[in-house]
Every structure is written in structure tokens, then in C-alpha cells.
C-alpha positions as CSV (number, residue, x, y, z in Angstrom):
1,X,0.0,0.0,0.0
2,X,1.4,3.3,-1.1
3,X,1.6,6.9,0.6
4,X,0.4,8.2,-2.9
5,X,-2.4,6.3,-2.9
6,X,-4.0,8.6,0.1
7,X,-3.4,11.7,-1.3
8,X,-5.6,14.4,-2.8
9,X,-5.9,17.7,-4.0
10,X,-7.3,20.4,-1.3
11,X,-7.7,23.8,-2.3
12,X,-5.8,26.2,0.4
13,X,-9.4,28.0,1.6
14,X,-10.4,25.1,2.6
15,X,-8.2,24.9,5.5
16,X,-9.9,26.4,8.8
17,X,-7.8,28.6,10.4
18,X,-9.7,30.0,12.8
19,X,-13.0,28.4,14.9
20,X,-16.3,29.1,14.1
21,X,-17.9,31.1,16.6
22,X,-20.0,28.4,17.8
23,X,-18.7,24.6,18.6
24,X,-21.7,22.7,17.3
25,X,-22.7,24.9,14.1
26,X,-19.8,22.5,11.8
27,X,-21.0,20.2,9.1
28,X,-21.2,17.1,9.7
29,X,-20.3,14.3,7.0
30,X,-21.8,10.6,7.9
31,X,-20.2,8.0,6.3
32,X,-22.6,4.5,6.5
33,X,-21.1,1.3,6.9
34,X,-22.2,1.1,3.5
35,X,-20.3,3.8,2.2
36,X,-22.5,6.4,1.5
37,X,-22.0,9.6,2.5
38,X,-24.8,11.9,3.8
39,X,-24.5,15.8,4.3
40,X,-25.6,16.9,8.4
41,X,-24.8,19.7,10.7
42,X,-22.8,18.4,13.8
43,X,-26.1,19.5,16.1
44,X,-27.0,16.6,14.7
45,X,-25.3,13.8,16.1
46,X,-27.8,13.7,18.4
47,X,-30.1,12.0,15.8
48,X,-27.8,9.6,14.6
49,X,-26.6,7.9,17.5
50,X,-28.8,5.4,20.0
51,X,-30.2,5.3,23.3
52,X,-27.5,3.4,25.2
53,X,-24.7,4.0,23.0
54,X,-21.1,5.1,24.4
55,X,-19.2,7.8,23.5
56,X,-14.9,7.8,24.5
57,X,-13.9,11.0,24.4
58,X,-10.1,12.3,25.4
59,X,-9.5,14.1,28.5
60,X,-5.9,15.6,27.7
61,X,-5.5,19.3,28.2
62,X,-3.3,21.1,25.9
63,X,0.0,22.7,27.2
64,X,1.5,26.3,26.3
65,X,4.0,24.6,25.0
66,X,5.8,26.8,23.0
67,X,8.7,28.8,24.2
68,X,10.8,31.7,22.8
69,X,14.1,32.0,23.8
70,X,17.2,32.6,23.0
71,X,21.1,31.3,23.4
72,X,24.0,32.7,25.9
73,X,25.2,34.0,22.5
74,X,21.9,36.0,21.6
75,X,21.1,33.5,18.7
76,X,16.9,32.9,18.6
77,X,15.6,29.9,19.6
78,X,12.1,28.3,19.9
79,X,11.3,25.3,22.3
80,X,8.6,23.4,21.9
81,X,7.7,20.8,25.1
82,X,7.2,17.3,24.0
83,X,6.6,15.2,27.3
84,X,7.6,16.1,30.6
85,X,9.5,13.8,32.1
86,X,9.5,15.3,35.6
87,X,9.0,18.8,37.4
88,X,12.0,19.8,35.8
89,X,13.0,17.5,32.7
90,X,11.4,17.4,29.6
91,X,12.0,16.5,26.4
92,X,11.6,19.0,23.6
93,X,12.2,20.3,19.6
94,X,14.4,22.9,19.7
95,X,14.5,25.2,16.7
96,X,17.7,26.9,16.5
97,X,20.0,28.7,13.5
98,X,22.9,25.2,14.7
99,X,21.8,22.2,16.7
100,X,22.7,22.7,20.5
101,X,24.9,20.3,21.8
102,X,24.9,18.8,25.0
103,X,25.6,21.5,28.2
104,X,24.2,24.8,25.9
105,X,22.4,26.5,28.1
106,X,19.0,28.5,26.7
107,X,17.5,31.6,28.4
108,X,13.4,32.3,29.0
109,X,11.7,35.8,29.5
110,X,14.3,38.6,30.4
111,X,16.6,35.6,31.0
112,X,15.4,34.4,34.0
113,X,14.5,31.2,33.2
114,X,17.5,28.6,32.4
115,X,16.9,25.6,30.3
116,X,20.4,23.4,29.8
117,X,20.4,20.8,27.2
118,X,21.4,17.2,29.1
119,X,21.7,15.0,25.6
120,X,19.3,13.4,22.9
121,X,16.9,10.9,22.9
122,X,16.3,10.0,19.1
123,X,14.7,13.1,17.4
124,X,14.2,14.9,21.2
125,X,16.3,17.2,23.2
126,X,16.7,16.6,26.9
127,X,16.7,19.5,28.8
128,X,16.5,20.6,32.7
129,X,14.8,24.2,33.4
130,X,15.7,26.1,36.4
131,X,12.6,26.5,37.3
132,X,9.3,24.1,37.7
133,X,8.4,23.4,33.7
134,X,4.5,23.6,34.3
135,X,4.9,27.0,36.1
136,X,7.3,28.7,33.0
137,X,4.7,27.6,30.7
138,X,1.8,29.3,32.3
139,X,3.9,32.4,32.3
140,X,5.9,32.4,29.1
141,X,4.4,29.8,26.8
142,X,2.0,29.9,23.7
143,X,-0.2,27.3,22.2
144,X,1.4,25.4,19.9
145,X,-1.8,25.7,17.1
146,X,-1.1,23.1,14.3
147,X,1.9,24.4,11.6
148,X,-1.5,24.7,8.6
149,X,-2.6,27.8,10.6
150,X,0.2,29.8,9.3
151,X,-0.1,32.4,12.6
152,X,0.9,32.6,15.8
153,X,-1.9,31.8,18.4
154,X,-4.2,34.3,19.2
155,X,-6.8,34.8,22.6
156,X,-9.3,32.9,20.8
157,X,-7.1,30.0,20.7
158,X,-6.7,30.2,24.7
159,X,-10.7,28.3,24.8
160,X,-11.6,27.2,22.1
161,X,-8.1,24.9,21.0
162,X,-9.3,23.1,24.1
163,X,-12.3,20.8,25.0
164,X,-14.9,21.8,27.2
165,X,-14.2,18.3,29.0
166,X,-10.1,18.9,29.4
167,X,-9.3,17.8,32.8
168,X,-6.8,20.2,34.3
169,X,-4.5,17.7,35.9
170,X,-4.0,16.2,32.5
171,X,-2.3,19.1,31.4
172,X,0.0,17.4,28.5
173,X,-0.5,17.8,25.3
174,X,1.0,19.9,22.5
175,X,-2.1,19.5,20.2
176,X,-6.2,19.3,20.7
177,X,-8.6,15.9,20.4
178,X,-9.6,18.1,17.7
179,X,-12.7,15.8,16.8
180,X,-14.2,16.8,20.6
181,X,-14.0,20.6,19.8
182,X,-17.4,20.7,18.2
183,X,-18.9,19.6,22.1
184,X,-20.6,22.3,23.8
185,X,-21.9,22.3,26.9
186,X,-25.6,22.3,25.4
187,X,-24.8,19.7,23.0
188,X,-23.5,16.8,25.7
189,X,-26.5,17.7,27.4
190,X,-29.3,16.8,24.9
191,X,-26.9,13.9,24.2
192,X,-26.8,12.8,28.4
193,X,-30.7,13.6,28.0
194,X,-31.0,11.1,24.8
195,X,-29.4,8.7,27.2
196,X,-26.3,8.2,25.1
197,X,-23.3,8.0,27.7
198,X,-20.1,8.9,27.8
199,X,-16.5,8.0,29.1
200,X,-12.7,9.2,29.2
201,X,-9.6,8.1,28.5
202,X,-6.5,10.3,28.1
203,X,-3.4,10.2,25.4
204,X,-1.7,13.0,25.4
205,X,-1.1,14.2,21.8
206,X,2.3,15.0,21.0
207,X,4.2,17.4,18.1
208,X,4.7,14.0,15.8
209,X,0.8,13.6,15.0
210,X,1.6,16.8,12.2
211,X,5.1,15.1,11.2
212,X,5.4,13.3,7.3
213,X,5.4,10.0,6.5
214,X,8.4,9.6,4.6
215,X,7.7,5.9,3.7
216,X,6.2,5.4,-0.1
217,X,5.5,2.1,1.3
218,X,3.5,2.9,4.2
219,X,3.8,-0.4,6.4
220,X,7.4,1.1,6.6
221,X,6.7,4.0,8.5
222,X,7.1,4.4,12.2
223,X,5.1,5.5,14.6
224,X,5.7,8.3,17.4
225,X,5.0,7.4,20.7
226,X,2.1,9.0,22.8
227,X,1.3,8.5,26.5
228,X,-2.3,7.0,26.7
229,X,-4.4,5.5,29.6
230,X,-7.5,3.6,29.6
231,X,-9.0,3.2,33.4
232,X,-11.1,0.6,34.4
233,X,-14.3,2.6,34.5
234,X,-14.2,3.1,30.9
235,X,-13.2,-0.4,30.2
236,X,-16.7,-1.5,32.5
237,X,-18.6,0.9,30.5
238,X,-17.0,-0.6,27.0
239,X,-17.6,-3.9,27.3
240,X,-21.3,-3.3,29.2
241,X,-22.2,-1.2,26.0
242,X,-21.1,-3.7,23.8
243,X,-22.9,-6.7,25.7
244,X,-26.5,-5.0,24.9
245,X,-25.9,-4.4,21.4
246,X,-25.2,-0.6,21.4
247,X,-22.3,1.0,20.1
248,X,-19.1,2.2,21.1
249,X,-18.2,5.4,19.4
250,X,-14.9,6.7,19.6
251,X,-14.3,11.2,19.3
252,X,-11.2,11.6,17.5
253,X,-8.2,9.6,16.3
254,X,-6.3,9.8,19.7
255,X,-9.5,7.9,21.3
256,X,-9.1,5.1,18.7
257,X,-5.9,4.6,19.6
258,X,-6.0,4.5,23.5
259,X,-8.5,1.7,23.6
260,X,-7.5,-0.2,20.6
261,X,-4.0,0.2,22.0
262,X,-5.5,-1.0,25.5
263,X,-6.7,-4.3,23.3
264,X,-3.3,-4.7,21.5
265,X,-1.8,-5.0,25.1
266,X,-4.1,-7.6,26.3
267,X,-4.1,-9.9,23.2
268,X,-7.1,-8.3,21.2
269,X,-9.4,-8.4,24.8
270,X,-9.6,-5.2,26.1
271,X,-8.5,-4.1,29.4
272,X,-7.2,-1.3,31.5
273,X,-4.0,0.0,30.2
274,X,-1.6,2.6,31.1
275,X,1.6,2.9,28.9
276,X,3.2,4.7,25.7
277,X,1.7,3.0,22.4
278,X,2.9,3.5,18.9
279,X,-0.2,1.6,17.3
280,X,-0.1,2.6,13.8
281,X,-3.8,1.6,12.4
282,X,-4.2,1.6,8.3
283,X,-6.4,-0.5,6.1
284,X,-6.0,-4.4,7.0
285,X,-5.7,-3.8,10.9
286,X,-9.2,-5.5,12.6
287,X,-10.7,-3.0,15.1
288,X,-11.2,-4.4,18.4
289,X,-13.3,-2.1,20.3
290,X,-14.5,1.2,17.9
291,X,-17.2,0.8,16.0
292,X,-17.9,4.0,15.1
293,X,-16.0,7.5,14.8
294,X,-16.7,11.0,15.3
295,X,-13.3,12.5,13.2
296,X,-12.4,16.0,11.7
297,X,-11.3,15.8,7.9
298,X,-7.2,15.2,7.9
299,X,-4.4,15.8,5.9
300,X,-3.6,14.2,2.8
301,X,-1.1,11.2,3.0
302,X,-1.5,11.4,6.4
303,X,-1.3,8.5,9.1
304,X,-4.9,9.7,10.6
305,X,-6.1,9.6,7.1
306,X,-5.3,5.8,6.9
307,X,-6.6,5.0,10.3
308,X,-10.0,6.8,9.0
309,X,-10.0,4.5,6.0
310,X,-9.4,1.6,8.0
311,X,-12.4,1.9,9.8
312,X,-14.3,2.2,6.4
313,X,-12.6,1.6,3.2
314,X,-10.0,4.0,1.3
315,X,-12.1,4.2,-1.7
316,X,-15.4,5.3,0.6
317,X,-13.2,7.8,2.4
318,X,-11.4,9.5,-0.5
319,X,-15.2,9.6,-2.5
320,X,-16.7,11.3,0.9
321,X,-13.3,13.7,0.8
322,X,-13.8,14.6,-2.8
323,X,-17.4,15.1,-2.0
324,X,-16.4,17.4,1.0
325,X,-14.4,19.6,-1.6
326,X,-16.8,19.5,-4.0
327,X,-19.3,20.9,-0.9
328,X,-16.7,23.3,0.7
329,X,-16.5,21.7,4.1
330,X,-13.3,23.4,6.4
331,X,-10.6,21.2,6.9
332,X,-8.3,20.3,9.9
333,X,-8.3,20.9,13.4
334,X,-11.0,23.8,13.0
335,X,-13.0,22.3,10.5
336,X,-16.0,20.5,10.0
337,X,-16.2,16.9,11.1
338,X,-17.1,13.1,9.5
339,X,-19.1,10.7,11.5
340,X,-18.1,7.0,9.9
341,X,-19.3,3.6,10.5
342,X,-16.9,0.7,10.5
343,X,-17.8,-0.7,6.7
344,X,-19.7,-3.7,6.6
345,X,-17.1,-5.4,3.8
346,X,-13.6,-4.4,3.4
């Protein structure tokens, strides 16, 4: 299977760049199992899911991850925080005019911040701060919006590239469950009231979710690891809503892969899992748990693109993408959203 054979051709205003000014007023785009593609507003979810069905949404909360700073010699730099690794550790992308080499020290604010390189861990830097990371993010960091925005983040960003749901101690991510930033408050309510539940489980997304594949053959790319964790509430609440009949409906790519990674680990039966996963999910690969999806529409030759045809087909996704074009849907992480069933033949 080739990386050309998910590409296609997106005119640039397309590409959302900034939210609407309501959550729930996107399109929505429902894939059927059988393919078909049918044109909704996302208000509308609320019609096409069931009475007892279960809805896995991500929990992360997006860090101010991006960092302006600059070398002992006065040289510009930008740090981006990856995963913390402690209070004072992290490992980060450092953007810099030469590489820093191990023992460089970096300066934050009016230099009173010190961040010292330790080493590398493959494409990461190591670094120590001087001071407590979470605490020199609140005060000097931005919101690393995705690279397709082509601006730095504005206020707006500050709520609405984060979920109404984010759970403040899961402050770790460097990028948004995108798929759950169409829920309002007023929307999970009529969907609560429907008696369509809901759980959490957390993977905190990191900068590689935007990187390339590089592979033409894609089994031959590698994944990037992400932190995930799937408790044993949601687990209960999985395997009770699959029991009755009723279906388990994953928000967003990151939720796909925290409980299909949980299933991986525990030999295709799901369980509760904490751990880093590099699942890589592309046509062929037998879902275990999802059996629907609640997506945004994602970049071409992308890895969330092939996880999105997985669940259906590749020919049924690229048709409802060409159809999306065709009907001027927004794109990306501020666009307008797919709902797909898992294909009944593949």
C-alpha cells in the first residue's frame, strides 16, 4: 500500500484557520457502513446515535508549550515541550539557526528562566529548566496551534483549542482531540438527556501527529510514541455497552488509539492499560473495540487519514473527501467533522 495512494488535492481555503464562533454549528459528513456519504450539521449527532450508545472522548488538556528563547550568545531559539518527564525535565524540539549540543544552556523571559540541554533521545532534546516546567509555561508559553494555521496563536485559541471536558491535571499535550472541539456544553446535554453515555480516557497528543510519512511504502513508517491511559471505568462501561448491542463510538483519532491500544496489550481483549503505544492503524488492521468514529477531515497522505480508511474503506473515504471539496467543508483541526461507520465489507 502506497503513501500516494491517500493523497488528494485540497484547495488552500479550505483549510480552517480559525474556529467558528459556535462549537456545534460545523458540518457534519456521515459515512454508512455502507459507504454512502450523507451531508448533516454536527447539532445533529444527536439523531444519529442510540439510546445506550457510548461515546470515548479524550481528556488531555493542551499545554502552552511553545517557548521563545534565545542562546548565551543572543542566537533565537524556539522550544517546543514534548513530554515532561518530571518537574524539571522534559524532552523537547528545539529550533535553532545550529543544533545545541549537550551543556548549551537557553534563556526564557528577560533571562530568567535557564533551560540546559542534558543529551538526545532520538529526534528529542533533553533539557532541565531552572525552574518548575508547568509553572514557565503558564507564564511564558503559547499554544502550539497546528503548523496549517500559518499564525501565531491568538486569545481565541486560549478556549476554544481546548475541550470543554479537558481535565486540568491532565495538562500534556501539544495539540487538541480536535474531533471533541465541536462539544458544547448544550450539545453533551441533549446527548446525556438522549441517554447516550459517555466515558474518558486520556493520550496525550504529542508534536509528531503533524510530522510526514516519509515511507512510499507505508507499512514502513514508524510510529511516534504517545502516552495513553485507559482506566477501568471506561473499560466496564466498554464492554457493558457492547454486551446490549449498542455501540461504542470513539471522538477523535487519539481515542481510537487509547482503547485499541489497550486491546493490542491484552491480546485483542480489552483491558485497562496505562503505557506509551505507537499503534499505527491503516487498512487491514481488525478494530477491536471502535465501532464507530466521530473525526475531523485530515491531511492528505496522512497516518490519521489511513486510520479513517481503515475503519471504512479508502475508496469510501477518499469519495466522501472529494465530495467534501466539491461541498466546501473546512478542513483540519478547526474544520467541520465526519461521522463513519466501521464498513460492513472491506
Amino acid at each position: 500500500m502506497q503513501l500516494s495512494d491517500f493523497n488528494f488535492d485540497l484547495p488552500d481555503e479550505l483549510i480552517a484557520r480559525y474556529p467558528l464562533e459556535t462549537r456545534s454549528a460545523s458540518k457534519l459528513l456521515y459515512v454508512d457502513a455502507q459507504g454512502q456519504y450523507h451531508d448533516y450539521h454536527f447539532s445533529q449527532i444527536v439523531d444519529l446515535l442510540s439510546p445506550g450508545d457510548l461515546l470515548v472522548l479524550n481528556d488531555t488538556k493542551v499545554m502552552k508549550a511553545r517557548l521563545k528563547g534565545k542562546r548565551a550568545t543572543g542566537g533565537a531559539v524556539e522550544v517546543l515541550v514534548e513530554r515532561l518527564q518530571d518537574k524539571f525535565i522534559a524532552h523537547c524540539h528545539i529550533k535553532a539557526s545550529n543544533s545545541p549540543k549537550a551543556g548549551a544552556e537557553l534563556f526564557i523571559g528577560q533571562d530568567e528562566v535557564k533551560v540546559t540541554v542534558q543529551g538526545r533521545h532520538e529526534n528529542l532534546f533533553i533539557v532541565e529548566f531552572s525552574q518548575p516546567i508547568l509553572d514557565v509555561l503558564d507564564q511564558y508559553g503559547k499554544l502550539p496551534i497546528p503548523p496549517y494555521f500559518n499564525r501565531e496563536a491568538e486569545d481565541i485559541d486560549t478556549e476554544r483549542y481546548q475541550t470543554v471536558f479537558n481535565d486540568p491535571s491532565k495538562l500534556a499535550s501539544v495539540a487538541a482531540p480536535t474531533a471533541s472541539l465541536h462539544f458544547d456544553d448544550a450539545l453533551l446535554q441533549k446527548l446525556e438527556e438522549k441517554g447516550i453515555q459517555k466515558t474518558f480516557v486520556t493520550l496525550h497528543v504529542g508534536a509528531g501527529t503533524f510530522l510526514p510519512v516519509r515511507t512510499d511504502d507505508i507499512k514502513n513508517h514508524i510510529m511516534h510514541s504517545e502516552w495513553c491511559d485507559v482506566p477501568e471505568h471506561s473499560v466496564e462501561l466498554i464492554q457493558q455497552t457492547k454486551a446490549r448491542g449498542n455501540k461504542v463510538i470513539a471522538v477523535g483519532t487519539t481515542a481510537t488509539r487509547a482503547v485499541e491500544s489497550a486491546a493490542q496489550a491484552h491480546q485483542s481483549e480489552l483491558g485497562a492499560w496505562t503505557g506509551d503505544t505507537q499503534i499505527f492503524i491503516y487498512p487491514g488492521y481488525k478494530f477491536k473495540v471502535v465501532d464507530r468514529l466521530i473525526t475531523n477531515f485530515h491531511l492528505p497522505e496522512s497516518t490519521l487519514l489511513m486510520l479513517v480508511s481503515a475503519l471504512s474503506t479508502q475508496n469510501h473515504i477518499l469519495d466522501a473527501y472529494h465530495h467534501a471539496v466539491a461541498e466546501k467543508y473546512r478542513f483540519f483541526s478547526y474544520g467541520d467533522a465526519m461521522l463513519i461507520d466501521q464498513a460492513t465489507s472491506q
